[in-house]
C-alpha positions as a Markdown table, in Angstrom:
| # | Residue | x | y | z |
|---|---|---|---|---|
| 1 | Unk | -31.6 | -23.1 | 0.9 |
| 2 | Unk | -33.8 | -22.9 | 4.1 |
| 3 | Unk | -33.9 | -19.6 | 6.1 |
| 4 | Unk | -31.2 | -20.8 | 9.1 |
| 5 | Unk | -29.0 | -21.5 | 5.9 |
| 6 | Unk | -29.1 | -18.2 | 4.9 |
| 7 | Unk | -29.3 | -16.3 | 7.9 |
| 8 | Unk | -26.0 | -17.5 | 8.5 |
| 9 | Unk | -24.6 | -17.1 | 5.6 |
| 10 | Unk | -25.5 | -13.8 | 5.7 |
| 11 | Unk | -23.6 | -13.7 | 9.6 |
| 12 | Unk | -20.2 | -14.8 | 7.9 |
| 13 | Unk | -20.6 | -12.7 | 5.2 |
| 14 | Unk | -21.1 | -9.7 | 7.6 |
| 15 | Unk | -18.1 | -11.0 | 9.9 |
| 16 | Unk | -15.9 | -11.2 | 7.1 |
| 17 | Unk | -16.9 | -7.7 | 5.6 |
| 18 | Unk | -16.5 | -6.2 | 9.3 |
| 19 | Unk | -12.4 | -8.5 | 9.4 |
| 20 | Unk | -11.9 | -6.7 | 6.0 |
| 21 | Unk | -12.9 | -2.8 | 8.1 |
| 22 | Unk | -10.8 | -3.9 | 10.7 |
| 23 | Unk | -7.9 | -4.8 | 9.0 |
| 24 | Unk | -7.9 | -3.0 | 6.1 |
| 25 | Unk | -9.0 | 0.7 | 7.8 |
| 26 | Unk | -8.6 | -0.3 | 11.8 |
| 27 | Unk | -5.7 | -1.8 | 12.1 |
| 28 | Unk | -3.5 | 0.5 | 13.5 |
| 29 | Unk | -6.3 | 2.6 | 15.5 |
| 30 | Unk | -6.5 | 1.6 | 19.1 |
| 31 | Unk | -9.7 | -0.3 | 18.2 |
| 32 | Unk | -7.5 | -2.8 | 15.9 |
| 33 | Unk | -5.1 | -2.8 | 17.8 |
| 34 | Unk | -6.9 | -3.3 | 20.7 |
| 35 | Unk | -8.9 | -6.1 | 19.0 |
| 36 | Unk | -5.5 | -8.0 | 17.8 |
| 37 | Unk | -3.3 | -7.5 | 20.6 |
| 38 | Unk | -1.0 | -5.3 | 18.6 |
| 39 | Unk | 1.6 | -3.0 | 19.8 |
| 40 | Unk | 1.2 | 0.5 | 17.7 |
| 41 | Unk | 5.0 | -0.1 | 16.5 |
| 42 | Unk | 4.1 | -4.0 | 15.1 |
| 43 | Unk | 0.4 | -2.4 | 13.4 |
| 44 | Unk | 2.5 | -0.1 | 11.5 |
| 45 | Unk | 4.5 | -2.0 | 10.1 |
| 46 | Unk | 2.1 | -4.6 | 9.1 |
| 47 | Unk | -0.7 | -2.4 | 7.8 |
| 48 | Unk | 0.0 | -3.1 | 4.2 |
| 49 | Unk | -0.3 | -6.6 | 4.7 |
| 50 | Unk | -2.9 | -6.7 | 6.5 |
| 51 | Unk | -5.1 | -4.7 | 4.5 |
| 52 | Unk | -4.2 | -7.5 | 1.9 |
| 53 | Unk | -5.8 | -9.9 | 4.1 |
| 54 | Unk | -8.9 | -8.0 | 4.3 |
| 55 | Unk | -9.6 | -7.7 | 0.7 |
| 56 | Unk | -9.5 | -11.4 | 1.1 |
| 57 | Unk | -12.0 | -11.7 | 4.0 |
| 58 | Unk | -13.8 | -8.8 | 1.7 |
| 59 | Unk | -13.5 | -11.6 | -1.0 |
| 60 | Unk | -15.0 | -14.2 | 1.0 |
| 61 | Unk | -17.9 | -11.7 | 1.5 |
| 62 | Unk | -18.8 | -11.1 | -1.5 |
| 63 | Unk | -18.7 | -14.8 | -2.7 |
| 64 | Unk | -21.1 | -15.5 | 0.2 |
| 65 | Unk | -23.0 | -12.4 | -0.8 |
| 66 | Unk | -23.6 | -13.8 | -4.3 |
| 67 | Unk | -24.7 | -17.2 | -3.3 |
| 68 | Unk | -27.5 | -15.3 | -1.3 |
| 69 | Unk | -28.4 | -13.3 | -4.3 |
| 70 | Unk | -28.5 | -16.3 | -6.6 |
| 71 | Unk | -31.6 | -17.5 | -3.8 |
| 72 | Unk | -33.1 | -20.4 | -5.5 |
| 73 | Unk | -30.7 | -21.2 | -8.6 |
| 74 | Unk | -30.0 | -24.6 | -8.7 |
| 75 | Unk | -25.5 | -23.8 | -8.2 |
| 76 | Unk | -26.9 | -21.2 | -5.4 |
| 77 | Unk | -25.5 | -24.3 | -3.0 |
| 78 | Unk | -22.9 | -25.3 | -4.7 |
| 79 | Unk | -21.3 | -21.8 | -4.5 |
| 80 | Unk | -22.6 | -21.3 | -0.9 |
| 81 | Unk | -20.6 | -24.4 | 0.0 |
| 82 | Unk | -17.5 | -23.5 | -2.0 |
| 83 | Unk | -17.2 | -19.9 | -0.2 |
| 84 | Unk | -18.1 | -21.7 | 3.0 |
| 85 | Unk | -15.4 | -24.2 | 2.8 |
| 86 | Unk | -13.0 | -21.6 | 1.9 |
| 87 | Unk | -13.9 | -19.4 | 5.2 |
| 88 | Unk | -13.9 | -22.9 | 7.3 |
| 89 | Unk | -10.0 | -23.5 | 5.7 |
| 90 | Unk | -9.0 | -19.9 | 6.5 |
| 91 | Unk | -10.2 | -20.4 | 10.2 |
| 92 | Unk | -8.4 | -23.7 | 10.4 |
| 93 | Unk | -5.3 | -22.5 | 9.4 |
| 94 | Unk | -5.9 | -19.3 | 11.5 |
| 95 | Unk | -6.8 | -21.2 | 14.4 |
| 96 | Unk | -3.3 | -23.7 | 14.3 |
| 97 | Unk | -0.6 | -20.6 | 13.0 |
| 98 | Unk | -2.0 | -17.4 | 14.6 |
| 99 | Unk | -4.9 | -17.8 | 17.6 |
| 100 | Unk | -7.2 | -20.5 | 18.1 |
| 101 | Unk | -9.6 | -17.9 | 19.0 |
| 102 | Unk | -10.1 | -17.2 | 15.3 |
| 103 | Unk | -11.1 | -20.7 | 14.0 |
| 104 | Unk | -14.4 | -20.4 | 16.8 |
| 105 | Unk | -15.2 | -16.7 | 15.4 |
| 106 | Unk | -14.5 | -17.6 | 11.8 |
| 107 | Unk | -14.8 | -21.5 | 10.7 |
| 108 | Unk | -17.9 | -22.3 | 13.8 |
| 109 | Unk | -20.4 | -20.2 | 11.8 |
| 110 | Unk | -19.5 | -21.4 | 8.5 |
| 111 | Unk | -19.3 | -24.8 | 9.8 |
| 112 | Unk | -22.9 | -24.8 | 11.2 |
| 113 | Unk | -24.0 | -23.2 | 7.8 |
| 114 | Unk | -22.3 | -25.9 | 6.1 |
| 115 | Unk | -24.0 | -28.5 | 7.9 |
| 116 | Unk | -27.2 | -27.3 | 8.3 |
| 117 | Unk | -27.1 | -26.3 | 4.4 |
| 118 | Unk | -26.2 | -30.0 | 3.6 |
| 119 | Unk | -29.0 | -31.5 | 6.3 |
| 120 | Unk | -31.3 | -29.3 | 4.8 |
């Protein structure tokens, strides 16, 4: 993979391990709350679930994470691509149920890594 490739790989990997600190440990701090637009009575009440939905994003890190660490393996790509898709179908279906806003902070990067990676 060439350098771009990776140093935005590495960029959704760090964005999806800093989702998993802000929902899994910020989420009802004013920070998190702040960030989602969440009234302190709603973040209670969801905390639990959405410190499930960090693990996942903490998931999604960690799959990125090992496609980096694979470097030049021949499946370094193909897992790099599966992780990425993955990301760009959360942001998708992020974008259309919950805010827009989160399919340009979450699928754009892993989108241009995507393409770049297969124009490489």
């Amino acid at each position: 993979m060439v350098i771009v490739v990776k140093v935005l790989i590495g960029l959704v990997a760090f964005l999806h391990v800093f989702f998993f600190v802000l929902e899994a440990f910020l989420w009802t701090k004013p920070f998190g709350r702040k960030t989602f637009r969440l009234t302190a009575e709603f973040a209670q009440q969801s905390k639990v679930l959405a410190a499930n939905q960090g693990l996942y994003n903490l998931f999604l890190a960690a799959g990125l994470v090992w496609a980096l660490v694979l470097g030049d393996a021949p499946y370094a790509w193909s897992v790099a691509t599966f992780f990425l898709g993955c990301v760009i179908v959360a942001g998708i279906v992020g974008g259309l149920t919950s805010n827009p806003r989160i399919f340009i902070i979450q699928g754009v990067p892993a989108l241009a890594a995507l393409a770049l990676g297969f124009a490489a």
